[in-house]
N, C-alpha and C positions, 0 to 999 in steps of 0.2 A: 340631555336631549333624548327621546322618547324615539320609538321608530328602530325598524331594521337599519344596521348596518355593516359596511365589507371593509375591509382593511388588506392591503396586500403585505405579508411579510417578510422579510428577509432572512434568511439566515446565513449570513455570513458574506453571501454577495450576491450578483443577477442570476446565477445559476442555480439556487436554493430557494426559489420564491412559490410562497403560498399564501391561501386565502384563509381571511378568519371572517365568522361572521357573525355579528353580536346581536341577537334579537332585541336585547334591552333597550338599545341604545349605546350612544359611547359615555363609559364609563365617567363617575366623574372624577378618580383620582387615578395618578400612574399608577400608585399599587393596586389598587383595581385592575387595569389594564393589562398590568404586566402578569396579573394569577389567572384572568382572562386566556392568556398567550401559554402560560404557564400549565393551565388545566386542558384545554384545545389539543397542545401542540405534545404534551405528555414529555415537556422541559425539567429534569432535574439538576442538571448546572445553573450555578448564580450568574446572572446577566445584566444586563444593562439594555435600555433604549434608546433608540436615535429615530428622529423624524425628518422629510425633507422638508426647509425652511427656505419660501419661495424667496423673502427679503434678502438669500445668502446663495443665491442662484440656484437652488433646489440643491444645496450641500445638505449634507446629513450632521445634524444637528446633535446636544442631547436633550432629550425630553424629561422635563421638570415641571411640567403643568397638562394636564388633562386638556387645559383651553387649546393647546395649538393641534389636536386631534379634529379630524373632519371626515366625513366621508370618502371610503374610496381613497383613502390618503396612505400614501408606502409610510412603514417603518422597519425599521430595521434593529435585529436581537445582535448584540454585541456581547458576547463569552467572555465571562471572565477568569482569572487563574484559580481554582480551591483554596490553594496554599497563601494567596493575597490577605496579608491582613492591614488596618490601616487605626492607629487611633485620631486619627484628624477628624472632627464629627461634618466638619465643610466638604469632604472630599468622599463622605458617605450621604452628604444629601446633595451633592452635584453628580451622583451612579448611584441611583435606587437599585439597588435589587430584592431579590424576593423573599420577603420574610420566610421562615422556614424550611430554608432549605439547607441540605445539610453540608456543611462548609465549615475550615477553618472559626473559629471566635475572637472577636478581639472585642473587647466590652471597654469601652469607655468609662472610668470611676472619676469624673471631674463632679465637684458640689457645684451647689448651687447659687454657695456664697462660702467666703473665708472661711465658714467653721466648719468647713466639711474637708479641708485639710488634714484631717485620719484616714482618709480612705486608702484604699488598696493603689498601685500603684495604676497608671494610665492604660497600660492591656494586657491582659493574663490570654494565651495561648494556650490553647489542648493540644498538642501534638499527638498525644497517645492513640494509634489506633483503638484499642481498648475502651476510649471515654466517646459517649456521643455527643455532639457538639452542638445540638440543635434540641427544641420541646418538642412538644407534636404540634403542624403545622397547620396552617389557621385553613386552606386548602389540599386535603389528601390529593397526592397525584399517582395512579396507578402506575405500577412500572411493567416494563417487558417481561414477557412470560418468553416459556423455551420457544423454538423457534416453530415446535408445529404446532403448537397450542396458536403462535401469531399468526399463520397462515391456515387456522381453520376459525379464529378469530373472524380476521377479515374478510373472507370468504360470508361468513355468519351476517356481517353487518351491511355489506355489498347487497345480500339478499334481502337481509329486512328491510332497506332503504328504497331498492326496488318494490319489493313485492308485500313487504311487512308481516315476514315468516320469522318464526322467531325459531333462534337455533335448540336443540337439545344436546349440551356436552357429553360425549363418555366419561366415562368413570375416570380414564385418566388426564382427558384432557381438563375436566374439571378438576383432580389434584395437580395438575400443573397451575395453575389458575391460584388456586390454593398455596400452593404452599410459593409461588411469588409472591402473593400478599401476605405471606406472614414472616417471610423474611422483610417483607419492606415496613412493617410494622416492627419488627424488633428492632428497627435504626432506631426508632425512637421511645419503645418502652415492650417489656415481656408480660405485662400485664395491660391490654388495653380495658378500657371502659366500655361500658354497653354503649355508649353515645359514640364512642369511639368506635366502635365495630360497625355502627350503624351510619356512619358517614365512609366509612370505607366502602361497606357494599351500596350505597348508594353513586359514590364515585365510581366503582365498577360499571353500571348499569349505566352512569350515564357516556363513561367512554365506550364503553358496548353495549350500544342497545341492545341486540341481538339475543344478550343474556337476560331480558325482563322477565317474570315471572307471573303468569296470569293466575288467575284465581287469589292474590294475596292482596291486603292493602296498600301496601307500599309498591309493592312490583320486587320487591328483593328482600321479603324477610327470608326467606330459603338461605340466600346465600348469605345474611347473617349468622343464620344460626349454624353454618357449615363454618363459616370465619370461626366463632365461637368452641365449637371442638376442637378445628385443626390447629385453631392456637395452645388449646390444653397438650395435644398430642405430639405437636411444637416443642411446647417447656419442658414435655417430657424428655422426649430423646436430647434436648439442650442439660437437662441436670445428671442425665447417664453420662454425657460429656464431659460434664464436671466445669459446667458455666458458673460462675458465682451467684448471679443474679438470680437464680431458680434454684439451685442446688441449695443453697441454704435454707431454703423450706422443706426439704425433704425430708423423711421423718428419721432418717439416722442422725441429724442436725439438729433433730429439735430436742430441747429440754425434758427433762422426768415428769410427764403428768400431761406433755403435750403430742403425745405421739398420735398425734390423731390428725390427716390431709388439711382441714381445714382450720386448726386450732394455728392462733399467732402466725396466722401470713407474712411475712414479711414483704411490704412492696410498697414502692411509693404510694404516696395518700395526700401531699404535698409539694405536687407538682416537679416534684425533682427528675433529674434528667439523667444526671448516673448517680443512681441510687448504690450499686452495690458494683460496681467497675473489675475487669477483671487483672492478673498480675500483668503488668508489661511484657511484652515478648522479650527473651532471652532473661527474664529474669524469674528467681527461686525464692519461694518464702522463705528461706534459711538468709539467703542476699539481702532481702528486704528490713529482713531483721536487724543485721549487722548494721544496715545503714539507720535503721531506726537509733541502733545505740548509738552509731556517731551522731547524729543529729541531737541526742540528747548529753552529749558531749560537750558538743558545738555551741548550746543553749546555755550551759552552766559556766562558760568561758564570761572573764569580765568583760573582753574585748569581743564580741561578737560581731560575727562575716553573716550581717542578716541577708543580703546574696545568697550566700551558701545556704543558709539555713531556709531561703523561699524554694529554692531551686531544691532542697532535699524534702522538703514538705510537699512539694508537686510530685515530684517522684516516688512519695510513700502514698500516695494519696488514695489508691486500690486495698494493701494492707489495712491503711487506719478506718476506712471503711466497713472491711471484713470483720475487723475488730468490733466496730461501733455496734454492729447490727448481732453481733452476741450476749448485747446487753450488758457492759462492765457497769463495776461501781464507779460511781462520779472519780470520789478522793483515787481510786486504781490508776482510771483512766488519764487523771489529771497526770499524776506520775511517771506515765509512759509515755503522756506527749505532752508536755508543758509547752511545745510551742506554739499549738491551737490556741491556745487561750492568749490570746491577744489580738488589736485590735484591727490590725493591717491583716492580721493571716486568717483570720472570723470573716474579713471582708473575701479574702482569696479560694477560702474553702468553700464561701457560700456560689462564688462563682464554680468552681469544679463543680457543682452541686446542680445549679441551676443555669448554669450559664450566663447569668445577667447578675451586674453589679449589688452589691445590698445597699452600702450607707449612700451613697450620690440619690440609688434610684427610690429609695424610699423618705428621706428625707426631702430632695426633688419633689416626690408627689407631694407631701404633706403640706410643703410650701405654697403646691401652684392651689390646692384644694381649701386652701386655709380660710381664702375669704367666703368663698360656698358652707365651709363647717359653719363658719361664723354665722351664718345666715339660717341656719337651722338653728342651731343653740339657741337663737336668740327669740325662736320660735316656739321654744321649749316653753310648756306651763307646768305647772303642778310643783313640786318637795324636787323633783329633780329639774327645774326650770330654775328655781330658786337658788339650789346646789351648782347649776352650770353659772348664774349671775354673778355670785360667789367668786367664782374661779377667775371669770373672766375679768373682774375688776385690777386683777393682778395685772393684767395687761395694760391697762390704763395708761398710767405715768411709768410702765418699761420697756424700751424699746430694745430691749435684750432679745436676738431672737430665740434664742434656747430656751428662756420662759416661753415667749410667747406658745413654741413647739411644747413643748412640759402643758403649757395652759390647755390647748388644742387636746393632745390626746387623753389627756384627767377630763374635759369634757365629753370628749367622745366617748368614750365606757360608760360616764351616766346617762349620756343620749340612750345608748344600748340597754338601761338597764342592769348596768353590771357597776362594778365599783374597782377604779385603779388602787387604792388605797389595801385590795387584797393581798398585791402582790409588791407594791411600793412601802418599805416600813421609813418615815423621816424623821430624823432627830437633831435635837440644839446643841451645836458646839458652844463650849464655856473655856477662855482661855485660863488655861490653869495656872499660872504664871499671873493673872490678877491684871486690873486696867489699866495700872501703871505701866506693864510691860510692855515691848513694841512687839507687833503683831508676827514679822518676822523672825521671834525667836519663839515662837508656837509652831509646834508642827502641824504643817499645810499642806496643801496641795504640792509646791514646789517642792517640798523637802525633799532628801533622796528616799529616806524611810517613812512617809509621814502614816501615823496611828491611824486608823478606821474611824474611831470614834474618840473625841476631846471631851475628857469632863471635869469641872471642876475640884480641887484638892478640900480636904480640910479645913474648919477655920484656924488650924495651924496652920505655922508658916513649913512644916515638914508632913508629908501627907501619912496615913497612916500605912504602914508599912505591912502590917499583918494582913487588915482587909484587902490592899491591894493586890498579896500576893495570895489572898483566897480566893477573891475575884480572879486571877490566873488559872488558879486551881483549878475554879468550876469552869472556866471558859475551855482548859486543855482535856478535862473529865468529859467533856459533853459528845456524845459519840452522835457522829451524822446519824442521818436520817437514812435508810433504805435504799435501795436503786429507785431513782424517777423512771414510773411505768412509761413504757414507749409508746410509739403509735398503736391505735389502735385501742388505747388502754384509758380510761378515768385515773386522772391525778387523786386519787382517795388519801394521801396522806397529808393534802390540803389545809386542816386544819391548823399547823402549827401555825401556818401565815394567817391564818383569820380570827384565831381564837381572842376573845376580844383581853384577858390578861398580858397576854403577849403584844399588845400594840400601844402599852404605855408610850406614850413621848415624856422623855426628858424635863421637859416644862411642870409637866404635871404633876411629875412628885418629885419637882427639888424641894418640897416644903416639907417633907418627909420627914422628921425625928425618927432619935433611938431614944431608949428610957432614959438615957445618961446625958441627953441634950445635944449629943455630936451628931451631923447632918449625916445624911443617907448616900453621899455622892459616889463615893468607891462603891457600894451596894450599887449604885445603879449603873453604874457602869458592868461589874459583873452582871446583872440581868441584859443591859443592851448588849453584852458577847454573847451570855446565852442565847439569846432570844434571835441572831443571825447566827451563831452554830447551828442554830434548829432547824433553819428552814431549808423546804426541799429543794423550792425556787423561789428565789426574789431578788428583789433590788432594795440596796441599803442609800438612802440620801442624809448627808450632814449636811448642816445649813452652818453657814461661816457665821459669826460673832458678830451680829449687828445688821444681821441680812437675813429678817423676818420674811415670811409669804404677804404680811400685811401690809407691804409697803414698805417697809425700810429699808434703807441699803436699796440694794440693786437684784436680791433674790437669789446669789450667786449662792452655789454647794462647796464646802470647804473639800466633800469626797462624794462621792460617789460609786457606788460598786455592782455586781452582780455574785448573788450566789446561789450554788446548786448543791443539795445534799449537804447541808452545812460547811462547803467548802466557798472562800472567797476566791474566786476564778477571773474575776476580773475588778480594778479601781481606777482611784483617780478618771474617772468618765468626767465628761465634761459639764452632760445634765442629767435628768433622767428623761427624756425622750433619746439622747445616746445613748442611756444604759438598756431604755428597751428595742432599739434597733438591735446591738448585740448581743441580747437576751434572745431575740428571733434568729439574730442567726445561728447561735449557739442550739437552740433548738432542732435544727435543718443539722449542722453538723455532730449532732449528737445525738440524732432521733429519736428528741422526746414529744410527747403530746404538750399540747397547748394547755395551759391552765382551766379547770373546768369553770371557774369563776370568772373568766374572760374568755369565754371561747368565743363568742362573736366581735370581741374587740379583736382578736388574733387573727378570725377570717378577713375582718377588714383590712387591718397590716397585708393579709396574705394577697385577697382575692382583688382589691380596688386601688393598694397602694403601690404594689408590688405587682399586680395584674399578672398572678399568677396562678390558672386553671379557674380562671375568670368566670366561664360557662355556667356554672353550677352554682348557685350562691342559695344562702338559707332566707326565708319569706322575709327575717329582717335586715338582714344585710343587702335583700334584693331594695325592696323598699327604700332603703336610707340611699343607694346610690341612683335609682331612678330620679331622688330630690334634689342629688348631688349634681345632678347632668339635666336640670331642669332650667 
């Protein structure tokens, strides 16, 4: 609805009532509404709405639709506790409150269908003052400055509305000014973005006019570029404090060769929310330690109290942090906390990270977007129109959805231009034991130890015993790969994943001879351990015995893995669209860069699936979801 309009509000009861007035018109959704009230009224408590509802004898209601809003119509702000958390997702969409704001978390990890039954448990909680619990908010709301900056504020804004004088602060009342907003910026990051500074002083300007700035385009670049110092000046006296978050860039911190302000920043770049968190009150990096060791105690027990062991990983969660962003080797880091690497606690760490769920919410999107991809693929012309047709016939006669998801994102990288097959190495299981044997006495999936990769024996009935154990040899000789460069950085040691020797499949040279006529199979098998020793990052898929891509069987992986630095860190996945969900998030909790041969497949995952730091997207990523939401 078009048009000025007034609202009387309440807050709290008859005694607390004010006017809002919405030139736009009245909004057309409650969250609308509510950031309306929210941005007006300079609200940062989570709240709730109620409307008088004439059909209920003008009882106050809760407001769940924009339609029962009218002009000139009371509502009323209902507060709610910080500490309230709720995983009931019916009881969070019957009390809307206001995205962003900073509150307790309780994130929801339910899938979207039965096979999202790995997820992390129903609500993970921050308690730690230390963690922020919230991103940066989709509307900045200026907070209270000291009390005579507010009373020369208003004085300021009284006059311009009268008379249209615009104020000139002092010096100090504009570092008062200042340095509220930059404590109200570090709730939710120590490094803002230039878009980020520029909706702040924008928000400034618009709750105080008073402060506009004549001569500029905008009316408040001045007081950006004043945000923009006092934030530097900010971090400063925060890393003489011995804040984690900033202190770590400082150049006693940094590396031999990097001693230089601007070399290897450390700071999020992927939307993270406690990027570098600091130790909990009352407690000592020596304490932190001890429990680190019990937790890896805890881990090595056959009988394991995964309770205990979630509960001590939330509690270490500032330490392994501090850790991470020092840059360890993969194989170190693995050793010092094996419990990361799995599948529930890669869900739980990405939440401490981001706040919002990984597998529910990214598999969720890929599902509800699937028949939109489809719609583009199918629009594809050319060598990669032909390559998506390809793929997608896999879908055809299976109604598996882990293929279908597997289908979906192998086309989406050729959509992009990029190729999943850089980072995806697949290979054919051969039951070694022969087709007479029943398939449950091959090691599979279920086993308790089952092998990485099945290949078939000799045409003896006893395999040969030398090359197997040289094949060993070479698999335990083969020393990882380097540290994966972190943010910031090109994956330059790329190649072992692309190099087109290293991407034999199994299929293709089991017809391989030696001069003495005995087959090549133990050989190939030593080359498929080297060839996942090697790699920096990837994902390994074996395809079960009789469940080809081309239709046979059902398409099912007898394994599935992820690995980093030629260490296998995670198996048994279910497909590989779950081996690259926890490939992303292993990413996020071990802050490495995104593969340079998919970095626009990764922004996708990041920015449209995950909708996370959404704003900013590259001309092809912009493009693909403009088609996407068409």
């Amino acid at each position: 609805m078009a048009g000025r309009v007034t609202f009387r509000v309440l807050f709290g009861g008859e005694d607390d009532a004010r006017k809002l007035i919405i030139e736009s018109g009245i909004p057309n959704t409650v969250e609308e509404f509510a950031l309306q009230i929210k941005t007006f009224f300079q609200v940062t408590e989570p709240f709730r709405l109620q409307y008088r509802d004439r059909e209920m004898d003008d009882q106050f209601m809760n407001l769940s639709s924009a339609s029962e809003l009218e002009d000139k119509a009371t509502v009323k702000v209902v507060f709610m506790p910080s500490d309230t958390t709720s995983s009931n997702p019916l009881t969070r969409d019957a009390s809307p409150t206001i995205p962003g704001t900073p509150s307790s978390v309780s994130s929801s990890s339910h899938g979207a269908n039965d096979s999202d039954s790995y997820s992390s448990n129903d609500t993970i909680i921050l308690p730690s003052p230390e963690t922020r619990s919230c991103s940066w908010p989709k509307v900045f709301v200026v907070p209270r400055f000291s009390y005579c900056a507010e009373m020369i504020l208003h004085s300021g804004n009284n006059e311009f509305n009268a008379h249209g004088t615009l104020l000139s602060p002092t010096p100090k009342t504009r570092s008062d000014i200042l340095q509220g907003l930059a404590e109200e910026i570090m709730k939710y990051t120590a490094y803002p973005k230039d878009e980020q500074l520029e909706e702040v002083a924008k928000a400034l300007i618009q709750s105080h006019p008073c402060l506009l700035e004549k001569g500029t385009r905008s009316g408040y670049c001045g007081w950006k570029h004043y945000l923009k110092i006092k934030m530097m000046n900010f971090r400063s006296k925060l890393s003489r404090a011995g804040h984690p978050e900033v202190a770590v860039n400082s150049l006693k911190n940094k590396r031999t060769g990097q001693e230089k302000p601007a070399a290897n920043i450390k700071k999020p770049r992927k939307a993270e929310v406690n990027f570098c968190p600091n130790i909990p009150r009352g407690e000592t990096r020596e304490n932190m330690e001890a429990e680190r060791v019990a937790l890896l105690t805890e881990v090595k027990k056959k009988k394991k109290d995964e309770a205990e062991i979630k509960k001590m990983m939330q509690h270490t969660f500032s330490l392994r942090r501090q850790e991470v962003l020092q840059e360890p080797a993969i194989p170190e880091f693995h050793n010092r906390w094996p419990a990361l690497f799995d599948v529930s606690e890669i869900n739980l760490e990405f939440i401490r990270l981001t706040t919002i769920p990984l597998t529910s919410k990214f598999l969720g999107e890929l599902d509800r977007l699937t028949d939109n991809f489809i719609k583009l693929f199918n629009a594809k012309g050319g060598v990669a129109g032909r390559k998506i047709t390809a793929i997608m016939a896999q879908m055809d006669n299976n109604e598996d959805i882990n293929v279908r998801r597997d289908c979906v994102l192998s086309c989406l990288s050729i959509y992009l231009n990029e190729d999943l097959d850089t980072l995806v190495k697949e290979y054919m299981e051969v039951n070694p034991l022969g087709p007479e044997e029943p398939e449950d006495k091959v090691g599979r999936v279920g086993a308790p130890k089952p092998k990485r990769l099945h290949y078939a024996r000799d045409d003896n009935s006893r395999p040969n015993n030398k090359i197997w154990q040289a094949a060993e040899d070479l698999r335990q000789s083969v020393k990882p790969k380097p540290d994966v460069k972190r943010s910031k950085a090109s994956l330059g040691k790329e190649q072992a994943l692309q190099s087109p020797r290293k991407s034999l499949r199994l299929k293709e040279i089991q017809s391989l001879t030696l001069g003495g006529g005995s087959t090549l199979k133990q050989d190939i098998e030593s080359m498929a351990e080297a060839d996942v020793a090697e790699k920096t990052m990837g994902i390994y898929a074996v395809r079960a015995v009789g469940h080809g891509p081309d239709g046979q069987g059902n398409g099912r992986f007898a394994d599935v893995g992820v690995v980093l630095e030629g260490v296998e860190v995670l198996h048994n996945l279910q497909s590989v669209s779950h081996a690259c969900v926890m490939l992303y998030g292993l990413i996020y909790a071990l802050n490495l860069s995104y593969p340079k041969s998919l970095k626009r497949t990764f922004e996708v995952y990041q920015k449209i699936l995950m909708d996370l730091d959404s704003t900013t997207l590259s001309p092809k990523v912009q493009a693909l979801k403009i088609k996407l939401l068409q």
